[in-house]
VEXDREN-2710 file (C-alpha; in Angstrom, 1 decimal):
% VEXDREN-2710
k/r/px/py/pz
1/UNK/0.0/0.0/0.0
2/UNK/1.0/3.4/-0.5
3/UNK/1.5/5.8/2.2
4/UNK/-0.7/8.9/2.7
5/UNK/-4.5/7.7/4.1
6/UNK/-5.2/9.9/6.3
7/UNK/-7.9/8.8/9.2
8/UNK/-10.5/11.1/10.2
9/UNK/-11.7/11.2/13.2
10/UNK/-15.0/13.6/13.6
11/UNK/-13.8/15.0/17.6
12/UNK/-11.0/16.7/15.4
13/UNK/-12.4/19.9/14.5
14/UNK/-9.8/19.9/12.0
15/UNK/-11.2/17.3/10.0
16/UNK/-14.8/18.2/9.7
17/UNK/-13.8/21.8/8.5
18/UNK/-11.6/19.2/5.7
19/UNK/-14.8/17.5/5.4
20/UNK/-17.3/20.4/4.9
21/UNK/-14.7/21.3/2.0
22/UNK/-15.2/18.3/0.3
23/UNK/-18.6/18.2/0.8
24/UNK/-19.5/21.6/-0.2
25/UNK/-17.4/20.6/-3.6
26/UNK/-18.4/17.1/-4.8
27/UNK/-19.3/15.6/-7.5
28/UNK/-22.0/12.9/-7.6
29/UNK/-20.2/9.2/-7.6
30/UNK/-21.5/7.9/-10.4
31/UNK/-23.0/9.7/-14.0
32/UNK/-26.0/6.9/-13.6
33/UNK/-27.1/7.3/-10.7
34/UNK/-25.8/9.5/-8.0
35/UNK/-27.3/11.7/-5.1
36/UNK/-26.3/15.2/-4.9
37/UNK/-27.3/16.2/-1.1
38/UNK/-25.0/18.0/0.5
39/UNK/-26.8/17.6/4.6
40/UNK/-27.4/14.0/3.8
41/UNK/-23.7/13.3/3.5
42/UNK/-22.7/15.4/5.9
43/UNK/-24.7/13.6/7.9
44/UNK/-23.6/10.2/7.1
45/UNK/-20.0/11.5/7.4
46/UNK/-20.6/12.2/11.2
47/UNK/-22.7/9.4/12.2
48/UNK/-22.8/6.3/9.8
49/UNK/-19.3/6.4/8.3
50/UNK/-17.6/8.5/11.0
51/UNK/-15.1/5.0/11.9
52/UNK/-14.2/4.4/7.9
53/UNK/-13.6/7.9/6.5
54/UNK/-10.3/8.4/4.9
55/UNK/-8.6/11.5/3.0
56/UNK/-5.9/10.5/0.1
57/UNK/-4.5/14.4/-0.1
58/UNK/-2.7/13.4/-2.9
59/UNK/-5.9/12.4/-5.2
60/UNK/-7.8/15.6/-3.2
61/UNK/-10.4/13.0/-2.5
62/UNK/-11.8/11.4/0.7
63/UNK/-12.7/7.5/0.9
64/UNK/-15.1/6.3/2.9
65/UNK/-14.3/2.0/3.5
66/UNK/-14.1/-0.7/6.1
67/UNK/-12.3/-4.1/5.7
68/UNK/-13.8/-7.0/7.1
69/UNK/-12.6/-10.7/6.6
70/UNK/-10.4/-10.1/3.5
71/UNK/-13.1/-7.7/2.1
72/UNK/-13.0/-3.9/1.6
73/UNK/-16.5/-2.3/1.9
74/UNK/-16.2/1.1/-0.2
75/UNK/-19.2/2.9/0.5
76/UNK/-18.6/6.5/-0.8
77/UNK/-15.8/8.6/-2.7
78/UNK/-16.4/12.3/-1.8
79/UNK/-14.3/14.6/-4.6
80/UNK/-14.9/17.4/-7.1
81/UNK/-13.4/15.1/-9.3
82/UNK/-14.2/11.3/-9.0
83/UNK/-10.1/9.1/-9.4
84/UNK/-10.0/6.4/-11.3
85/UNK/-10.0/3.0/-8.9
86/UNK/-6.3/2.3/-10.2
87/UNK/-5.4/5.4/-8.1
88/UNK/-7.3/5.2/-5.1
89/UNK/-6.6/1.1/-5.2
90/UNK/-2.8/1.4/-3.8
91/UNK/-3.9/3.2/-1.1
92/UNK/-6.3/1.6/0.7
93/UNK/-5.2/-2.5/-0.3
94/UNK/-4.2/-4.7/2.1
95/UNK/-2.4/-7.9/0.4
96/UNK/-5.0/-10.3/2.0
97/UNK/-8.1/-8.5/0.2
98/UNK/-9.6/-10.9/-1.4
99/UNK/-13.1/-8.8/-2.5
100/UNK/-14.1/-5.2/-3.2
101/UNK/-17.8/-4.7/-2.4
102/UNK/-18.9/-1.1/-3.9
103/UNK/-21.6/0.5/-2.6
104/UNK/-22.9/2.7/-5.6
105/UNK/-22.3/2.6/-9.3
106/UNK/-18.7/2.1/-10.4
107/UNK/-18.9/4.5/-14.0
108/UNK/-17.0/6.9/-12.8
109/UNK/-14.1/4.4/-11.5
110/UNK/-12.7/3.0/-14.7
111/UNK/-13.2/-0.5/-13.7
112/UNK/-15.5/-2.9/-15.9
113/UNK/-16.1/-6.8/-15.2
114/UNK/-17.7/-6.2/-11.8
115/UNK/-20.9/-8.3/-10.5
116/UNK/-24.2/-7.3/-9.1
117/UNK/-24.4/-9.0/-5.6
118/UNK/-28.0/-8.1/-3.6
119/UNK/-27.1/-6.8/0.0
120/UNK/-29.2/-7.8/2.4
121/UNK/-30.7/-5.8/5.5
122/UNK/-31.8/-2.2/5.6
123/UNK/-32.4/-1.4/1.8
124/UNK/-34.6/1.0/0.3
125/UNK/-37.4/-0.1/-1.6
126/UNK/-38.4/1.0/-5.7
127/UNK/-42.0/0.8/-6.9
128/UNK/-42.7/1.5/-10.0
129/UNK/-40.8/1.5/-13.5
130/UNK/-37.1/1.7/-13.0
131/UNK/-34.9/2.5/-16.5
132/UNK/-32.1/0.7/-14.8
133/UNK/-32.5/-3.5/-14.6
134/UNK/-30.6/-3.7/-11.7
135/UNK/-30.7/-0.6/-9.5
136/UNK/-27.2/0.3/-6.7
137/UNK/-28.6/3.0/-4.3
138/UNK/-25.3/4.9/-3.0
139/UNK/-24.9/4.4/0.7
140/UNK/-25.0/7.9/1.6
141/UNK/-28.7/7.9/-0.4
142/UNK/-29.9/6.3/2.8
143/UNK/-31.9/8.4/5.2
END
């Protein structure tokens, strides 16, 4: 792995003025389907994914992942500009990773040949006519 994660840690009044700055600049995750609320992430960033968000200075980006049991749980990628995975990848492996789960759309990554796996639990639910067959909510969609 690369050094340069940065931890966050949201008691650090340091790091949620960083935070605010990313937030207040983002760009949606993913060109198909992406949430653009700026107090729903915030939110998120302070309560939900306050143990698993990351900063990579270098890629001006923050990560939000956990790794559990050789699997790396990304759940958000909060930039004005979205890196490609090939960048973001060297910072946050482990060499016993054996799975990436994403939790949105990966368009925006540069990564093809991924599979749709169902997650199970608190999910929201669709009625209606979706345009998509197979629909990823972004974490950070969740209220």
């Amino acid at each position: 792995p690369l050094t340069g994660l940065k931890k966050f840690s949201i008691v650090d009044q340091s790091h949620i003025s960083i935070i605010k700055k990313y937030v207040e600049s983002r760009v949606p995750i993913s060109n198909k389907f992406g949430v653009y609320n700026k107090d729903l992430l915030g939110f998120h960033s302070l309560y939900t994914l306050k143990d698993c968000l990351y900063e990579i200075p270098k890629l001006e980006c923050l990560v939000a992942f956990k790794r559990k049991n050789k699997k790396i749980k990304i759940f958000e990628i909060v930039s004005s500009t979205i890196p490609k995975f090939e960048e973001i990848y060297p910072y946050i492996s482990d060499d016993r990773d054996e799975l990436i789960e994403f939790h949105f759309f990966t368009d925006k990554l540069g990564i093809s040949g991924t599979s749709f796996s169902p997650i199970t639990g608190n999910n929201p639910m669709v009625r209606g006519v979706s345009p998509w067959e197979r629909v990823v909510f972004p974490f950070t969609s969740r209220a």
